[in-house]
OpenMM code with the backbone's topology and positions (N, CA, C; nanometers):
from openmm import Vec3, app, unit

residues = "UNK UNK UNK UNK UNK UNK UNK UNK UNK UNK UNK UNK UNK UNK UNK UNK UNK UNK UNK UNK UNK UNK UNK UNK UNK UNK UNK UNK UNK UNK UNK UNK UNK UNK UNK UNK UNK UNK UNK UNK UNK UNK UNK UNK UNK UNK UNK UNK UNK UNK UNK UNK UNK UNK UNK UNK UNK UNK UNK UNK UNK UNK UNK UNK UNK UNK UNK UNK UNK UNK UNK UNK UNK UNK UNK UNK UNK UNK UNK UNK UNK UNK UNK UNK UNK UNK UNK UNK UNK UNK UNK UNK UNK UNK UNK UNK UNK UNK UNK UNK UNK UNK UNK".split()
positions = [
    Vec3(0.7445, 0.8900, 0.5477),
    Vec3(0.6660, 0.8199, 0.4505),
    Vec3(0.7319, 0.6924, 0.3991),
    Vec3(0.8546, 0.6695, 0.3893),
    Vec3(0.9312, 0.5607, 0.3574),
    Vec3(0.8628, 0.4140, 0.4307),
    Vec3(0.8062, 0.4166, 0.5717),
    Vec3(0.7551, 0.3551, 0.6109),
    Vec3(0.6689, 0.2825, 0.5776),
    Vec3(0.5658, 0.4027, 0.5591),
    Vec3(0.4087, 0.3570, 0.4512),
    Vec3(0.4330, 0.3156, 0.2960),
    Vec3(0.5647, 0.3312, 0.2415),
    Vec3(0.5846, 0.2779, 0.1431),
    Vec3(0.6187, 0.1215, 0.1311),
    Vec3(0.7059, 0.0787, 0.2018),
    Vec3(0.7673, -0.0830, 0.2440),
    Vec3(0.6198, -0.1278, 0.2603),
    Vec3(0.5491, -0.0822, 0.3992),
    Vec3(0.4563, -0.0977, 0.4571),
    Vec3(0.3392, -0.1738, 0.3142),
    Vec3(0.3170, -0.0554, 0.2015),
    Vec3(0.2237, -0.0894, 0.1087),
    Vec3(0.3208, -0.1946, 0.0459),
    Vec3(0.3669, -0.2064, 0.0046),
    Vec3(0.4869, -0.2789, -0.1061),
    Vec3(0.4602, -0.4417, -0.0308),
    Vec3(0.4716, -0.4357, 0.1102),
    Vec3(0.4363, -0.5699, 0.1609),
    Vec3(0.2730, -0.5794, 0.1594),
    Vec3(0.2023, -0.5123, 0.1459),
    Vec3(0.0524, -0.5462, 0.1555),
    Vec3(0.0403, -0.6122, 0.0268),
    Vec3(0.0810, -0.5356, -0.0836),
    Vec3(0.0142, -0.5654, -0.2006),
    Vec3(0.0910, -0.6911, -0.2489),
    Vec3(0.2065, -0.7010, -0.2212),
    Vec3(0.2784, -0.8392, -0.2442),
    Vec3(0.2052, -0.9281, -0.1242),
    Vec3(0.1386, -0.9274, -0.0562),
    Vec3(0.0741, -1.0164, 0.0142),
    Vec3(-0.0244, -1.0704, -0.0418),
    Vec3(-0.1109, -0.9648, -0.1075),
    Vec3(-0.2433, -0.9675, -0.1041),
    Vec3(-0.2689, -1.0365, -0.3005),
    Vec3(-0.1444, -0.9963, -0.3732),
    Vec3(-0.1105, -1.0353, -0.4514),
    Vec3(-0.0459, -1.1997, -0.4725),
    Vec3(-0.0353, -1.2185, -0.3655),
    Vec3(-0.0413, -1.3813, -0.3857),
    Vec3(-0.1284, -1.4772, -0.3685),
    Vec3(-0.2007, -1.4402, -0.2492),
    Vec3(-0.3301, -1.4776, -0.2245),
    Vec3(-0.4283, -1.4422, -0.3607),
    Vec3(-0.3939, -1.3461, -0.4220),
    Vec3(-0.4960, -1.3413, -0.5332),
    Vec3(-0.4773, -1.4097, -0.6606),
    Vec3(-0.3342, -1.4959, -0.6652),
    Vec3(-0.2301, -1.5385, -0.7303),
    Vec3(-0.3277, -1.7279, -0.7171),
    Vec3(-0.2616, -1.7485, -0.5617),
    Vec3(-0.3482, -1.8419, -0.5259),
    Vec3(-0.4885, -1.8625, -0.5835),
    Vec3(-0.5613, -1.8038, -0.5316),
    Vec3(-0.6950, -1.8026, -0.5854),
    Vec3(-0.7463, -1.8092, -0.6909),
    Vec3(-0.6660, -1.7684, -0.7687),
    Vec3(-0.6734, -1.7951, -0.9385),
    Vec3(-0.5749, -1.9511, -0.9774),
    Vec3(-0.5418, -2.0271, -0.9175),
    Vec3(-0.4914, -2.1827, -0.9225),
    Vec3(-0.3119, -2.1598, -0.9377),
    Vec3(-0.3174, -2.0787, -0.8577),
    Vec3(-0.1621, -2.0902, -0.8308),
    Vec3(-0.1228, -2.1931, -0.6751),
    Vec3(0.0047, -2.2519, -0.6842),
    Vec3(0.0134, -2.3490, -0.6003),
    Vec3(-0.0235, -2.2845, -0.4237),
    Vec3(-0.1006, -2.3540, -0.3430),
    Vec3(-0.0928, -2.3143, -0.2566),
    Vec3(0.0051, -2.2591, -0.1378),
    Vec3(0.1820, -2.3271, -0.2207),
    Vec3(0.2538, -2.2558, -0.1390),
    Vec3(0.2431, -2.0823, -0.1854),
    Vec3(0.1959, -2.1028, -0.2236),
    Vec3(0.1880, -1.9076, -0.2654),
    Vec3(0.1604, -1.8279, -0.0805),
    Vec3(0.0582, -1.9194, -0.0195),
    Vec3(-0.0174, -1.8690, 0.0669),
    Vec3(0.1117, -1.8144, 0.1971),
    Vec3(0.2108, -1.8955, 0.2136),
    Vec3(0.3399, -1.9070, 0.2794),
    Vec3(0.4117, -1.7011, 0.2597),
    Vec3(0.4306, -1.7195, 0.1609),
    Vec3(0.5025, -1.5773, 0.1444),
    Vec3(0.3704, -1.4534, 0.1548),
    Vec3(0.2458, -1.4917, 0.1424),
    Vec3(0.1576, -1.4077, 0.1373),
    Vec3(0.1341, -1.3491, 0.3086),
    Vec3(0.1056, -1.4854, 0.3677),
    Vec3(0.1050, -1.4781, 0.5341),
    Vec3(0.2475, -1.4148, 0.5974),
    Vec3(0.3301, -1.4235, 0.5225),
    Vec3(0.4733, -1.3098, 0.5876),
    Vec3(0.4635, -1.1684, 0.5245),
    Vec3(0.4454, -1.1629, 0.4419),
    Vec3(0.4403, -1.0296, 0.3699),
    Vec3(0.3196, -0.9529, 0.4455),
    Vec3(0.2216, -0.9966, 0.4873),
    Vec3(0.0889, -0.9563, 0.5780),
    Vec3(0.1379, -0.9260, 0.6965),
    Vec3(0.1927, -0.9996, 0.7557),
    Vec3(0.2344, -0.9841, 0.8634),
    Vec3(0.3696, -0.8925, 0.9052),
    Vec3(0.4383, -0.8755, 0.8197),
    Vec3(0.5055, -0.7415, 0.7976),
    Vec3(0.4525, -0.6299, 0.7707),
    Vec3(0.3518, -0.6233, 0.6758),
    Vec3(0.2842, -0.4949, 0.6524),
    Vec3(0.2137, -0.4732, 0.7767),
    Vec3(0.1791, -0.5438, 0.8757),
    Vec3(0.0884, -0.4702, 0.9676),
    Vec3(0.1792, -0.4431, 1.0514),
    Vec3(0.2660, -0.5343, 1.1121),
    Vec3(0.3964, -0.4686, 1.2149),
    Vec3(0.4311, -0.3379, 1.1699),
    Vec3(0.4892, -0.3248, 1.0407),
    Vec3(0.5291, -0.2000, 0.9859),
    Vec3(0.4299, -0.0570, 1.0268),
    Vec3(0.2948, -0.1129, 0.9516),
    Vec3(0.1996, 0.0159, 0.9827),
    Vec3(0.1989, 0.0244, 1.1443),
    Vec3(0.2073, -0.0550, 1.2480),
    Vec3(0.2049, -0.0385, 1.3674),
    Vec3(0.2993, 0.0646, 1.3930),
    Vec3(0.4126, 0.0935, 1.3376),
    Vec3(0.5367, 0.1567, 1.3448),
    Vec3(0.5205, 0.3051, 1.3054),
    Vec3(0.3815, 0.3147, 1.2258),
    Vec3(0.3737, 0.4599, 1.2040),
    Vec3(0.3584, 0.5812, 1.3091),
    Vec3(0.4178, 0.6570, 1.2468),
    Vec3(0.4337, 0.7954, 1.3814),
    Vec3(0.2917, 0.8636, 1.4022),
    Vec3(0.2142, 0.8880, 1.3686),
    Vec3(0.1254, 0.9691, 1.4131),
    Vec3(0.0762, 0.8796, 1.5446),
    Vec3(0.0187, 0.9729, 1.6585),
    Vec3(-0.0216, 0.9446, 1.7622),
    Vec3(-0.1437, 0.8513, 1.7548),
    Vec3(-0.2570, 0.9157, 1.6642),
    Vec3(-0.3288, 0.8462, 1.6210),
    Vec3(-0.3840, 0.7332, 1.5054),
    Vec3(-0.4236, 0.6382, 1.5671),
    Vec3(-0.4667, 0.5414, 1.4376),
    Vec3(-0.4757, 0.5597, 1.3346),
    Vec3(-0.6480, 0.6105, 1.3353),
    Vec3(-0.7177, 0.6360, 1.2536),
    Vec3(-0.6489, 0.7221, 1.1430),
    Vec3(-0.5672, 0.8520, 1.1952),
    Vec3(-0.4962, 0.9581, 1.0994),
    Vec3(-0.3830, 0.8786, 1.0489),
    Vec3(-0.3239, 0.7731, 1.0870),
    Vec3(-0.1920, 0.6680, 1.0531),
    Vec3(-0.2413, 0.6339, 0.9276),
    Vec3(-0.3412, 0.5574, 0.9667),
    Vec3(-0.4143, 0.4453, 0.8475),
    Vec3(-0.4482, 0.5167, 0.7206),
    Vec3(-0.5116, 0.6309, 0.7457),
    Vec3(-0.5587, 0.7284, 0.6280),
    Vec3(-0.4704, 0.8010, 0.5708),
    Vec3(-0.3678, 0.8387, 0.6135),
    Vec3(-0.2237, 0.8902, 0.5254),
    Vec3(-0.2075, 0.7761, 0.4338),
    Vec3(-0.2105, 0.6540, 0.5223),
    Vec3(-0.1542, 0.5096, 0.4442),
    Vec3(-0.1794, 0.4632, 0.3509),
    Vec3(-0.3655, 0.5014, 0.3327),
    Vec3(-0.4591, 0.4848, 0.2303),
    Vec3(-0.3592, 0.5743, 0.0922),
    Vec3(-0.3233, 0.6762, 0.0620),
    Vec3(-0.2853, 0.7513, 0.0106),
    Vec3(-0.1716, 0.7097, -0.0892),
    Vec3(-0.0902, 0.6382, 0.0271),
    Vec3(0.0624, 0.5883, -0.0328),
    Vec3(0.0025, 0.4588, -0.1370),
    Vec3(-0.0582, 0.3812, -0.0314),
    Vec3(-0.1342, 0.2266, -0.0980),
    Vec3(-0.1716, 0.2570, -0.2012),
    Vec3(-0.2148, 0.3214, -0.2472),
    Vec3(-0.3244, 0.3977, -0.3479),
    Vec3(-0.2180, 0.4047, -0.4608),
    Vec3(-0.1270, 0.4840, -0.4806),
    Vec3(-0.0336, 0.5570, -0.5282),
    Vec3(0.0866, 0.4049, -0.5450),
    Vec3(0.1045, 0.3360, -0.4424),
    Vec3(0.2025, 0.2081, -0.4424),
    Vec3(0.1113, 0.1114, -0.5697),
    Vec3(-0.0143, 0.1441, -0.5486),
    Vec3(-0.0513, -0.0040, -0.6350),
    Vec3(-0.0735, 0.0502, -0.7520),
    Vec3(-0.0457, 0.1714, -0.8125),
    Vec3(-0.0777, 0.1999, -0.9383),
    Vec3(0.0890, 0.2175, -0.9943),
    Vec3(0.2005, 0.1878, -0.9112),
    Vec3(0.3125, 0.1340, -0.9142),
    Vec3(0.3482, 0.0050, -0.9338),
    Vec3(0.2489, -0.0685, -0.8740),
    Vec3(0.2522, -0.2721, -0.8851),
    Vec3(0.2269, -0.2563, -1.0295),
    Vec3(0.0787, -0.1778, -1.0603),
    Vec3(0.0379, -0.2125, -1.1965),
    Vec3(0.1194, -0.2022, -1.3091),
    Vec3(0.2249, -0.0990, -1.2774),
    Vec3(0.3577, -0.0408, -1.3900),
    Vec3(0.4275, -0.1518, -1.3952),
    Vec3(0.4863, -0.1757, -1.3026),
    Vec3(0.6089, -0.2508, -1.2541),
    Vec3(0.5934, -0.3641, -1.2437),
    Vec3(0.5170, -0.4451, -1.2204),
    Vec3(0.5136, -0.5777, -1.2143),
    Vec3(0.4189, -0.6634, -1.2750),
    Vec3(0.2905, -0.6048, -1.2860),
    Vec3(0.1561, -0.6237, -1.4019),
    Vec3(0.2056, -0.5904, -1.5660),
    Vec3(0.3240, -0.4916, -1.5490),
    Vec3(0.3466, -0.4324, -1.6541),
    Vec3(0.2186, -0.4006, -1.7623),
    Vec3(0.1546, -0.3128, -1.7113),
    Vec3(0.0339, -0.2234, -1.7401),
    Vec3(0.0637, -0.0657, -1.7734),
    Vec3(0.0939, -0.0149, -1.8479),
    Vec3(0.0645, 0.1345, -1.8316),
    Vec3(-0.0277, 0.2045, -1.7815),
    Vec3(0.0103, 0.2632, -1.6448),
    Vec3(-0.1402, 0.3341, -1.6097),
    Vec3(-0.1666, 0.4743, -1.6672),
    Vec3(-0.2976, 0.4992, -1.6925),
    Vec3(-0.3368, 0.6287, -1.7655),
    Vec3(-0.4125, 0.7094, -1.6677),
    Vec3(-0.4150, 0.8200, -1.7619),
    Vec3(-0.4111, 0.9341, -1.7105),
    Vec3(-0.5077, 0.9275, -1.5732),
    Vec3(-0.6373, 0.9220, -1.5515),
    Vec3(-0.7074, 0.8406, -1.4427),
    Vec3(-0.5931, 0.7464, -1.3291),
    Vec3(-0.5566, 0.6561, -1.3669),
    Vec3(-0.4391, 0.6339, -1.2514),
    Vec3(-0.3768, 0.6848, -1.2391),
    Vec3(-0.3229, 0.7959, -1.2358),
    Vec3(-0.2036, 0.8748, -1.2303),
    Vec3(-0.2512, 1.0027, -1.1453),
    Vec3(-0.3781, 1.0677, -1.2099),
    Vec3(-0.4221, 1.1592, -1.1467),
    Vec3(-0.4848, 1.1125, -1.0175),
    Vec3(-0.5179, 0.9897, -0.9781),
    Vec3(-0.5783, 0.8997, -0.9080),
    Vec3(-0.4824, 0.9001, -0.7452),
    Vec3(-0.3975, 0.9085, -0.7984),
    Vec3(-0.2956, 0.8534, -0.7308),
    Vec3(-0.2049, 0.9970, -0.6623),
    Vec3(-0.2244, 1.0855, -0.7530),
    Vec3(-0.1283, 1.1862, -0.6849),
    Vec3(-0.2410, 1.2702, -0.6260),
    Vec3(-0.3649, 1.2664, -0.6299),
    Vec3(-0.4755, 1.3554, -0.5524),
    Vec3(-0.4420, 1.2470, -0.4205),
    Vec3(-0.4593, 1.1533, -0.4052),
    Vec3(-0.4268, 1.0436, -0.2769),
    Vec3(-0.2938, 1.1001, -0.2111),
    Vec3(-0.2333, 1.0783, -0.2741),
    Vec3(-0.0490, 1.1455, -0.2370),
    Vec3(-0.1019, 1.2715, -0.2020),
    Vec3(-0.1197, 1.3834, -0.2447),
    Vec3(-0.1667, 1.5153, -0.1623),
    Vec3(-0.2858, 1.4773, -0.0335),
    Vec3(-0.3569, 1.4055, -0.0765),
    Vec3(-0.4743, 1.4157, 0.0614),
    Vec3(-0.3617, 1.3430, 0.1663),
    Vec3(-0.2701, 1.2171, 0.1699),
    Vec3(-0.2332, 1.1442, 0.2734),
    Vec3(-0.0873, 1.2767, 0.3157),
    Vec3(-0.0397, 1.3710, 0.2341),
    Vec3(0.0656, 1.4555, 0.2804),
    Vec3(-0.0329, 1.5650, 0.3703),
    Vec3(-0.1604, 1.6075, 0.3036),
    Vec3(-0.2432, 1.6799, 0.4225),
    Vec3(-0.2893, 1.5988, 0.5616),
    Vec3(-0.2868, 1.5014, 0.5427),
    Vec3(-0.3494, 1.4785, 0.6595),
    Vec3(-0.1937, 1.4461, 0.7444),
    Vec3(-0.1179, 1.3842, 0.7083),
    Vec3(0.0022, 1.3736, 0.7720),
    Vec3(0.1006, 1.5242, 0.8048),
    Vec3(0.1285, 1.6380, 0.7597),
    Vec3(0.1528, 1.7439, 0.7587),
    Vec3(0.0989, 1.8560, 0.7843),
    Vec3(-0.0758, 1.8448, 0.7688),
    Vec3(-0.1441, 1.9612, 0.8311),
    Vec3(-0.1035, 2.0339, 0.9494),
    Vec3(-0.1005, 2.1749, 0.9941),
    Vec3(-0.0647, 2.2404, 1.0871),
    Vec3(-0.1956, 2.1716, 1.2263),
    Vec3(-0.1796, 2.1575, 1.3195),
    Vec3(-0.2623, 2.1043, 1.4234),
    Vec3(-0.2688, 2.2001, 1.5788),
    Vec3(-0.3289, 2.2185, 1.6021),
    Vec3(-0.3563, 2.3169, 1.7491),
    Vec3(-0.4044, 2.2532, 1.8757),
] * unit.nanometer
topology = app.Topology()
chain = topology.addChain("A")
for resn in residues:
    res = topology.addResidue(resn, chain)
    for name in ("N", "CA", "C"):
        topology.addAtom(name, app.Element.getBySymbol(name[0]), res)
């Protein structure tokens, strides 16, 4: 899971500048946004499950759970109870689908 963590940590710092941008921040914003993107997808490429689709949807989980971490940590937002519970039902669904027994 360490993976899908970096992995989110570069999405949302990507996607967070571009949204940075967009609200009249200088367009070099767009520079670190286009590397941080482009790490997060190399990275998720790197995930172990055989399949995509089950990769991506664990990933959903962490992302989920990572950005209600941005909101703490760097928005400096307290998230409530709704984000929190939000976030660790995600964290259990992406540990089932990544850990489920398979036949």
């Amino acid at each position: 899971m360490p993976l899908y963590v970096l992995a989110a940590v570069l999405e949302i710092a990507g996607c967070f500048a571009v949204w940075s941008w967009w609200r009249g921040a200088s367009i070099v914003w767009l520079i670190p946004a286009a590397i941080a993107l482009a790490g997060f997808a190399y990275l998720l490429a790197l995930a172990p499950p055989t399949h995509a689709g089950r990769s991506y949807a664990a990933y959903g989980g962490v992302y989920i759970a990572a950005s209600v971490a941005w909101l703490a940590l760097i928005e400096r937002t307290r998230p409530d109870w709704a984000d929190l519970a939000g976030a660790g039902l995600a964290l259990a669904g992406a540990a089932l689908i990544l850990w489920a027994p398979r036949g």
